[in-house]
N, C-alpha and C positions, 0 to 999 in steps of 0.2 A: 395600154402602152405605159408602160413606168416611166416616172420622171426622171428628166438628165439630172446626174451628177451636178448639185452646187443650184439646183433650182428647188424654188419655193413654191409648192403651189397647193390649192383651196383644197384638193382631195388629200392630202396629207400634210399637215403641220409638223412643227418642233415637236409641240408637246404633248401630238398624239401618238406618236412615236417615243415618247418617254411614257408616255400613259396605260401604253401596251402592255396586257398583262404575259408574263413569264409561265415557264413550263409549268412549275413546281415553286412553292414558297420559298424567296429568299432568304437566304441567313444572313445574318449580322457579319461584317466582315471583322468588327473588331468586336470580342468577347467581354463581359464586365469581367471585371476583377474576382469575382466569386466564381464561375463559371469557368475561368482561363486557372485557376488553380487548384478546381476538383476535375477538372481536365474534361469539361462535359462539353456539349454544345447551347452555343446560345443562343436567343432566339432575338436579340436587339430591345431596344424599347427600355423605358424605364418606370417601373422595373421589367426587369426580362421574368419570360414565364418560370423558370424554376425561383428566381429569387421571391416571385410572386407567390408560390407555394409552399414558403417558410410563414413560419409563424410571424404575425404582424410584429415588429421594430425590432427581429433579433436580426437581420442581417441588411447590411445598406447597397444596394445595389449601382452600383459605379465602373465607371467605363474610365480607361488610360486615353492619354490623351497623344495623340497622333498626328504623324503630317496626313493630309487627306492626297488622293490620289483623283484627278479632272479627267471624266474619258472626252477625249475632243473626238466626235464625229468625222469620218473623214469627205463626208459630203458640203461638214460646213467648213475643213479646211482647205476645199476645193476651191470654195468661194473669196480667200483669201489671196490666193494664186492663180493665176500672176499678180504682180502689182499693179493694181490699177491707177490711177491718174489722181483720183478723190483721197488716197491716203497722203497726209501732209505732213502729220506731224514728225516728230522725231520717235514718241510710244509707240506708235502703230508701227514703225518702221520694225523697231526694236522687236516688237510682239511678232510679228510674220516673219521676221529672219529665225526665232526659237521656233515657230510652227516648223516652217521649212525643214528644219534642222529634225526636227523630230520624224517629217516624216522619210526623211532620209536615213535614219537610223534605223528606223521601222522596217526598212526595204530591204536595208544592208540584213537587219536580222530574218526577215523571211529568205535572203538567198542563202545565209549561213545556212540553214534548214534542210536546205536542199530543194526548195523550190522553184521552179523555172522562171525566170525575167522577165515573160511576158507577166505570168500569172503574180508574180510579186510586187510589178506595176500597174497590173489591173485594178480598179477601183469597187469595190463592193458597193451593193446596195443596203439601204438602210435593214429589209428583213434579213441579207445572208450575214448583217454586220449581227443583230439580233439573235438569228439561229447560232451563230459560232459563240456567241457571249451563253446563248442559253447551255451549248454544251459543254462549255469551260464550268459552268456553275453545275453540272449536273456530274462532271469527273469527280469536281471537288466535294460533292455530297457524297459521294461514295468512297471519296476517300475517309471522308469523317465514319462514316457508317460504319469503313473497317478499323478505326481508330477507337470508335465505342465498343466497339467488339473485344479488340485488345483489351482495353479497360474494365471489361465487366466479365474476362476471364479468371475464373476461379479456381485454384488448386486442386486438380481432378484426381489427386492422391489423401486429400484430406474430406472424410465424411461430416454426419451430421453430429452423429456420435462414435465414441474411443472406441478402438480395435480390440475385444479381446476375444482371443478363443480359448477352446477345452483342449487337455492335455491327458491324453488316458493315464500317462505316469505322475499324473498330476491330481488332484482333491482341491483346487484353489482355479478360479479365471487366471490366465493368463496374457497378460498386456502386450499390446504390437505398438511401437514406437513407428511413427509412421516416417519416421525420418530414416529408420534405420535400410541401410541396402537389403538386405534379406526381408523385409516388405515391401520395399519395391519390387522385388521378382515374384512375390506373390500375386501382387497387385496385377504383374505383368501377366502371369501365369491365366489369373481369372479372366483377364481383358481373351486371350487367346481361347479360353474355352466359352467365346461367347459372353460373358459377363455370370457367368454360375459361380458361386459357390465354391471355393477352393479351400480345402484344408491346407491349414499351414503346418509345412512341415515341421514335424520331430528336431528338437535342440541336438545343437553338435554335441559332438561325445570332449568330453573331459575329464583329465585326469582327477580319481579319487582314491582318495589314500589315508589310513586312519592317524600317520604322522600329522596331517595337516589339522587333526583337531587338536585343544589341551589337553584335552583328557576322554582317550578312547572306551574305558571302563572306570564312571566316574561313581566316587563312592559317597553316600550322603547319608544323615541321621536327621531324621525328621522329630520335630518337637510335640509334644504329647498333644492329643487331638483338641482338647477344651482349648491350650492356649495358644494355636495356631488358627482356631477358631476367631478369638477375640483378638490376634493380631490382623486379622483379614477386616476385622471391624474397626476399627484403629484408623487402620490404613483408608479407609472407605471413608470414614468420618472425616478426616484430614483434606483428602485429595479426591474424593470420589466425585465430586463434584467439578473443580476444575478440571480434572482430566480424565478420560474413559480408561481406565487402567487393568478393565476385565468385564467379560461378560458374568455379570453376577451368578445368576444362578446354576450356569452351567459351570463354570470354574468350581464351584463349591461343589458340586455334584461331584466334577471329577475330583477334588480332591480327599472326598468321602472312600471313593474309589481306592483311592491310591491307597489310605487306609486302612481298607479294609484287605487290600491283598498287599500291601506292604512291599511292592514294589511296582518299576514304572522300566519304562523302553524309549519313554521322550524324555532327555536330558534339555529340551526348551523347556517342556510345560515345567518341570524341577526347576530350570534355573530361573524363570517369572515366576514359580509359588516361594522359593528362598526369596528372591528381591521384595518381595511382596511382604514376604514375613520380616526382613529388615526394615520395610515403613514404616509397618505399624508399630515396633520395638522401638524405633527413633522415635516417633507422636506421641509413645506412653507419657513423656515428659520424665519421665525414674531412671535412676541407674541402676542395673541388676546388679546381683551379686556375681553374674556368668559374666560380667563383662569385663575386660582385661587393662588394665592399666587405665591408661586417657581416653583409651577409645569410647570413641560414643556409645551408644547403645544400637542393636543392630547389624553392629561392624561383624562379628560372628558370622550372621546370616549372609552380608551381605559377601563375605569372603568366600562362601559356599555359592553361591550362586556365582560368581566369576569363574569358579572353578569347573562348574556344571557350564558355561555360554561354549557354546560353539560357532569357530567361522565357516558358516555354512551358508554365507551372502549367494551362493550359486541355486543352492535351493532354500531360499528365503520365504518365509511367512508371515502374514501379520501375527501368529503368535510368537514368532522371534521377535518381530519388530517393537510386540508389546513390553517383551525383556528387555531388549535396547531404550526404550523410553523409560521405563520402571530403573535400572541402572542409572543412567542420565539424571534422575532427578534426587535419589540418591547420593551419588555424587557429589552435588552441590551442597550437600549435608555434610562432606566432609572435607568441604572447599577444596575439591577439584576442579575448580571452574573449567581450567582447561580440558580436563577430561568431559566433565557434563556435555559441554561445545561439541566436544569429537563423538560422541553417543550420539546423541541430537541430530548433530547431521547422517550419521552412519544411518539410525532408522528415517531420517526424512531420505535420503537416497535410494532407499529398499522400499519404500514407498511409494516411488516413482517408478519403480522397475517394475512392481505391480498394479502398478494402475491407478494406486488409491485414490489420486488428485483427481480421476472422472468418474462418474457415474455409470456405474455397469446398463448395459443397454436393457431395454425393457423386455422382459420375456425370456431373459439370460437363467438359465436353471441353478437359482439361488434364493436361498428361503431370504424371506424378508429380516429375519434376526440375522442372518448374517450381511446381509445390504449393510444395514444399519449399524450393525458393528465396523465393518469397515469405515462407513462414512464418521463415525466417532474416533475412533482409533486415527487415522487420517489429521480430521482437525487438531486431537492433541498434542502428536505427532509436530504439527507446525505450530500449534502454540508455544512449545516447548523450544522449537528452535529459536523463535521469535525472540524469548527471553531470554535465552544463554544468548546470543547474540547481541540483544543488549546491553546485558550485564557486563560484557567484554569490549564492547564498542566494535564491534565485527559487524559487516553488512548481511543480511540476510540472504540465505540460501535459495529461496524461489522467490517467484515473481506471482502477485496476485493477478497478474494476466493469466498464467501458464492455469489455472484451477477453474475446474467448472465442475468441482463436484456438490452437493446438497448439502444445507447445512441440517445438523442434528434434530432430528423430531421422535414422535410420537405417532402421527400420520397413519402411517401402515399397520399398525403393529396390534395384534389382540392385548385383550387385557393381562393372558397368560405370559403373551411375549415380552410386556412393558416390564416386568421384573426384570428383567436381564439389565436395565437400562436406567439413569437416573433422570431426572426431569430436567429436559434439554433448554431451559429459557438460561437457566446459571453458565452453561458451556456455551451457549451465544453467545451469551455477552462477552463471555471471556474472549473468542472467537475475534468479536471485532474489536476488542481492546487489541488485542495482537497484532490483527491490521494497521490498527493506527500506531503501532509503537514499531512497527516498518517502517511506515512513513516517518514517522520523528528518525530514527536512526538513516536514513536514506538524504531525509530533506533538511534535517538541519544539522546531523553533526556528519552524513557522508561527505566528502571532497569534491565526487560530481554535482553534488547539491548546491555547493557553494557559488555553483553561476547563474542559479536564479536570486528572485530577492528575495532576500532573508524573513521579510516582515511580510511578505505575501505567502511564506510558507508554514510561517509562525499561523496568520488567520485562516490557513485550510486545515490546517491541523485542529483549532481550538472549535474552529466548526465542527469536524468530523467529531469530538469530542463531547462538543454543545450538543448535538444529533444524538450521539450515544445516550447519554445525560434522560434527555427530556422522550426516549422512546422505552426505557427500563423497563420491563415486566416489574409491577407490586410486588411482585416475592421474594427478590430481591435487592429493592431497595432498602433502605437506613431510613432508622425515625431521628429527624431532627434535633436538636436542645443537645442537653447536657448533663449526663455523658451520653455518648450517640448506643443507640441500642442498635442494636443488629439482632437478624431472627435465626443464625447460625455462622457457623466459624466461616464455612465458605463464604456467606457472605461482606463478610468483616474483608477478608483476602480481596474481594474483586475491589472495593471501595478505595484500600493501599494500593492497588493495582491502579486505579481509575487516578488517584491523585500521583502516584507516580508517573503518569504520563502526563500530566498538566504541572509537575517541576520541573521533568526532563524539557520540555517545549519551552518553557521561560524562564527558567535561572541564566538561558546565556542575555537575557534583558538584563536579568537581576544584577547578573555579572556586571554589566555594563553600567547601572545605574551607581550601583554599588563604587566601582572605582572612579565614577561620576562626582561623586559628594568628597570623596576625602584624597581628591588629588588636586593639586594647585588651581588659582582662578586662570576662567578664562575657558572653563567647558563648559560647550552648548547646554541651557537649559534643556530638559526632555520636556516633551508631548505629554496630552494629560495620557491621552492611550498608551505611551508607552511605561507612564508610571503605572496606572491600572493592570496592566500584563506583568510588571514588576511585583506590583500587591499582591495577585493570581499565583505566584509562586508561593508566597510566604502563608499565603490561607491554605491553599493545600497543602504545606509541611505542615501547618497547625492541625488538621484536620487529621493529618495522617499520626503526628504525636500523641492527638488528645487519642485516637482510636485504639494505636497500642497500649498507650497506658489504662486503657480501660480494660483490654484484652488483659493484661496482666495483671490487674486486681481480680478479674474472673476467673482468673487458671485457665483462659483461651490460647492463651501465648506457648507457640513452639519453642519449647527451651531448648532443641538442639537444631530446631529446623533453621535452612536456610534464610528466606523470604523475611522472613520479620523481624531480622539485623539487618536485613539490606534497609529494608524500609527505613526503619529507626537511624541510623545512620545518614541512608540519603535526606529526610526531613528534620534529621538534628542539623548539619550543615547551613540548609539554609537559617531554623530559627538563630544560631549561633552570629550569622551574617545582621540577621533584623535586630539582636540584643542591643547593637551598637548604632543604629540610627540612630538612640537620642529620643526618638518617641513615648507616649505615653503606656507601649504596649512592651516598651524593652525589659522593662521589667518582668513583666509575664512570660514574655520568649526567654527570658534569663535563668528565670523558675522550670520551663518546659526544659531545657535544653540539660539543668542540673538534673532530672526526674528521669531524662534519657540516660543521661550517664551512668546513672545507680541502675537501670533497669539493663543497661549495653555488661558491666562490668559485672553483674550478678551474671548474669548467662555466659560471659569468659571464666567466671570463676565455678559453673556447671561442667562446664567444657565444651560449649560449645565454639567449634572452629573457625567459621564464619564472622562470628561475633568478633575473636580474638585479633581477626586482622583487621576489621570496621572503627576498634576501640582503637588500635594501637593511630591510625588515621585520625581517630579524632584525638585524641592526647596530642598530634604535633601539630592540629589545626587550630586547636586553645591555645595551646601555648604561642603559637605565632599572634594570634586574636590578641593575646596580654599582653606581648609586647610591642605590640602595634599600636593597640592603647596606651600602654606607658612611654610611649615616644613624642606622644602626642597625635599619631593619625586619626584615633578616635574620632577626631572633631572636625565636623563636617567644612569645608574650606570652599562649599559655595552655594548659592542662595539653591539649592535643587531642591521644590518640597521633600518634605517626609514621607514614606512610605510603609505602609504596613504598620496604620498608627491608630487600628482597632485593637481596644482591651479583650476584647473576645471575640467569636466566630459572627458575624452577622453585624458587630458594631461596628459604626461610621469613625474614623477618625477623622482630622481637618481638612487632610485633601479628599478625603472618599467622599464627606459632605456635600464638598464645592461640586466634586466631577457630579455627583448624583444630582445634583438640582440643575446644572446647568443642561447635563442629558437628556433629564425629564420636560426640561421645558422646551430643549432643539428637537429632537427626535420623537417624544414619546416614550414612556415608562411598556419596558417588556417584564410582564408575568410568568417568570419561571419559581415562581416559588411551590410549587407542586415537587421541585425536584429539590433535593438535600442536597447533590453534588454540588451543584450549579451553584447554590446558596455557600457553601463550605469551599468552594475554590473558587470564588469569587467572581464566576463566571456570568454572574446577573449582575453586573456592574454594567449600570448602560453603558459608561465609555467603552465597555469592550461589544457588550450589545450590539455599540452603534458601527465599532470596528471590524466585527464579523457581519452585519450586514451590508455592509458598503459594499463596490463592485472593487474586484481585484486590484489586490494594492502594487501599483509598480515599484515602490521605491524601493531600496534597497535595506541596508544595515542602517541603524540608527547612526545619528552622526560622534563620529570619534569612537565608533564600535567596528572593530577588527575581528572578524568571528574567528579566523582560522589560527589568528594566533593565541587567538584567547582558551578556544575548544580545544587543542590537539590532542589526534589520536595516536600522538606518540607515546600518551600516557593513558592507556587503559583502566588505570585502577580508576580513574575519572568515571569510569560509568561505573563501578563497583557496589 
């Protein structure tokens, strides 16, 4: 016989009835904070089982804080009602008029329902009160259950790996964009025949017409075999390194070929062996007697190969796309920035259309040298954008989300094949140098960048920097001291690349320091960290001065090439800015800065083009320097230490001293001396040390530092 409504008795308790176990394990009604924002389920407890399955102290497990919800039993509101005679107070009165009240509402909501009045006033027992609470919690599990279902659905249109298929009118993979609708009906097509296998259809028909190229019968004179030879080697020597600019051995094969029967039917392979033959004529560092006026050397060849390119972006190649790169970099030899840019992207676009950003799938009927040359061609490809991009202050063209192709190796390849190919540790590096000068142009002088903070983008950068620095392959690093030896040109190249990204990252400090010291009292002193990131600009301009100047007592130095006016230029600036600290190193930067000038105005008066706009910038930035000085600004107008106030690379001056012992003794002395960069851009300076290891810096801009007005990219020649 079950017990009445509102009676207590020895076969069942309160709290054996709360003690009853449930169908299935309860969930937590209210979610930690981790869990409610990866949208998971969570199991209560602290910590709950998935925060438990994180690695010990990276995530903290926390619950929001809630009104709590009292289920009042309706047997012991029975017991409530009526009023009995023993309630006296005025609380109790108050407490049983809100029960009442409750379960009046209760009743009103089961007749809403549609439930009958007897049955809506009927009183439940404690199990049928149990079984209905059990299947309330068992709806609600399955609701979850389809709610993690949602959530761990995955784009059943995107595979493991890229789309490409074979094209009988085709000699090349062919790339499926999976976004595009004409794979989705493929996609559709396969689903309908079972899941088999579908060829994708044959490309729509468009119109071709030989008006549409420059020149439909193009006519060309090839230069005598011996020195188109030694222009191929030129060009190689120069650039072979940072950029995959041909399959070596089979390009020379073909162009033995051509030689030998004295004519050709591909107007691409002609207009990449002209571009090619303009490299190395620009690298000779001579002027010929064939060459015409001002023009540089090269200019010739490379006017024959414009003339030879065709727009034939509909059936594109990575050997067109190798001429559109080869052109592009050219270009910048004869300061066309803007054109360089527009090259740059045109082959980083044609590059996407075939695929090159993934990995051809395994098993795809393609020799290993050709894998491998795309996967080269590819990375240059975006190398190349990377830098006209920043040379221009223009945002970058892809995204290193959108790539998931392999970087450059050696891996597969016989020892027969490895000729085709130079040794891939140099094009890595380059590779992630390019990465990180993304991210500089992105996070500290883009405008969507500007909403995070400034100094926490500054320390992911000089990390990803530090990272690069202290993982080098030996073969490419620099011996130490004075003058810094390098064990080839390329390498000279990545090291002004290496310290050109660690002044573009902190000159806008230096900036700020800079109009820090020689504007009215009353500006914040800086931090020692961010005098230290201030110093960091000024050793890498030294670094990068003393390197050219040594290039150019070796006959290393590109006298018509782009890159090493940029350089010399961007790191005469700054030393020009350090001349006038006042330190004991102004001197030295005074000397470096006159050595730039003689070496900038000797290559304007070679002819080279680049140079000649770099110089005419620095002639109006001296001259504003002198008379900034003769006004009196020279002189620093508030207690800011000094900066950049070592007489040589490696030496301490009075604040480098102080920051160094006080580091040494708070944090620990870090041993990067194994690495020359790090030593030479002053990036083993424990104040930065201790700044790059710290956890994420929130703060923003330094104080009384305005980045965006200071940076604008309303003036491009700024990153010039």
């Amino acid at each position: 016989m079950s017990p009445k409504v509102g009676q207590i008795t020895d076969d069942l308790s309160a709290d054996e009835v709360d003690e009853r176990p449930s169908k299935r394990t309860r969930r937590s009604l209210v979610a930690c904070r981790r869990c409610h924002s990866h949208k998971i389920k969570c199991s209560g407890g602290n910590p709950c089982r998935n925060c438990a399955q994180q690695p010990e102290g990276s995530v903290e497990c926390s619950y929001p804080m809630r009104d709590r919800k009292v289920l009042i039993q309706e047997r012991f509101e029975a017991c409530l009602s009526p009023i009995d005679s023993w309630y006296t107070s005025d609380a109790d009165l108050l407490l049983i008029s809100y029960l009442n009240q409750l379960r009046q509402e209760n009743e009103a909501f089961r007749l809403g329902r549609g439930l009958p009045a007897q049955e809506a006033s009927k009183t439940e027992s404690p199990d049928q009160a149990l079984e209905e609470k059990a299947n309330i919690e068992e709806s609600d599990s399955q609701e979850n259950v389809t709610t993690n279902a949602d959530f761990d659905l995955r784009n059943p249109l995107i595979e493991d790996r890229a789309w490409f298929v074979t094209d009988n009118a085709s000699r090349q993979p062919i790339y499926i964009g999976e976004a595009a609708c004409t794979a989705f009906g493929t996609r559709l097509r396969q689903f309908l025949k079972g899941n088999d296998p579908v060829a994708a259809l044959s490309r729509s028909k468009y119109t071709i017409d030989k008006s549409f190229l420059r020149m439909p019968d193009p006519i060309f004179q090839l230069p005598n075999r011996a020195y188109a030879n030694l222009l191929l080697k030129v060009a190689l020597r120069f650039l072979g390194n940072d950029y995959h600019l041909m399959a070596r051995k089979s390009t020379l094969d073909r162009m033995e070929a051509l030689y030998r029967n004295q004519s050709s039917d591909d107007p691409v392979f002609l207009c990449k062996l002209f571009a090619l033959f303009s490299m190395g004529e620009m690298y000779a560092n001579r002027r010929l007697p064939s060459t015409k006026g001002s023009d540089i050397p090269g200019t010739g060849f490379f006017v024959q190969a414009m003339s030879l390119l065709q727009d034939i972006h509909e059936e594109a190649s990575v050997l067109y796309v190798e001429a559109l790169l080869i052109i592009s970099l050219f270009s910048l030899a004869l300061n066309r920035t803007k054109t360089a840019y527009t090259y740059a992207g045109m082959a980083l676009r044609l590059c996407l259309t075939l695929g090159l950003h993934h990995n051809l799938p395994e098993g795809y009927p393609v020799s290993a040298v050709e894998r491998e040359h795309r996967i080269r061609v590819w990375w240059s490809v975006y190398i190349t954008d990377r830098i006209t991009s920043s040379k221009l202050g223009h945002p970058v063209t892809v995204r290193d989300s959108d790539i998931d192709v392999d970087l450059p190796s050696m891996d597969r390849l016989t020892s027969a094949e490895r000729e085709e190919f130079s040794d891939p540790s140099h094009l890595v590096a380059h590779v992630k140098l390019a990465r990180i000068t993304g991210d500089i142009i992105g996070d500290i002088y883009g405008r969507s960048g500007q909403a995070k903070a400034f100094v926490q983008s500054v320390q992911k950068i000089l990390r990803s920097l530090r990272s690069w620095a202290e993982t080098l392959p030996e073969s490419v690093q620099i011996s130490p001291g004075k003058p810094q030896k390098y064990a080839a040109r390329n390498v000279a190249s990545l090291h002004l690349c290496f310290n050109q990204c660690v002044i573009l990252t902190t000159r806008p400090i230096l900036f700020h320091i800079f109009k820090s010291r020689f504007q009215a009292q009353g500006a914040p002193a800086a931090s020692p960290t961010t005098m230290a990131l201030a110093d960091a600009c000024i050793h890498a301009a030294r670094s990068s001065n003393s390197l050219l100047t040594q290039l150019w007592i070796d006959g290393g130095m590109a006298i018509f090439g782009y890159f090493d006016s940029h350089y010399l230029f961007s790191s005469t600036i700054i030393l020009m800015m350090s001349s006038i600290f006042g330190t004991s190193s102004s001197d030295a930067d005074r000397e470096a800065v006159d050595t730039a000038s003689d070496i900038m105005q000797s290559m304007v008066q070679d002819g080279n083009l680049p140079a000649a706009g770099f110089y005419s910038h620095f002639l109006e930035i001296r001259k504003g320097l002198l008379e900034f000085v003769e006004q009196g600004g020279g002189h620093p107008q508030n207690s800011t230490p000094a900066i950049g106030a070592a007489t040589t690379m490696g030496d301490q001056g009075p604040l480098e001293h102080e920051v160094r012992l006080n580091a040494a003794a708070g944090t620990g002395q870090i041993n990067d001396s194994n690495s020359a960069f790090l030593v030479q851009s002053a990036l083993d300076d424990p104040s930065i040390q201790s700044f790059l290891t710290q956890g994420d810096v929130q703060w923003g801009f330094p104080a009384g530092m305005e980045m965006a007005g200071d940076m604008s990219l309303a003036a491009p020649w700024l990153f010039e």
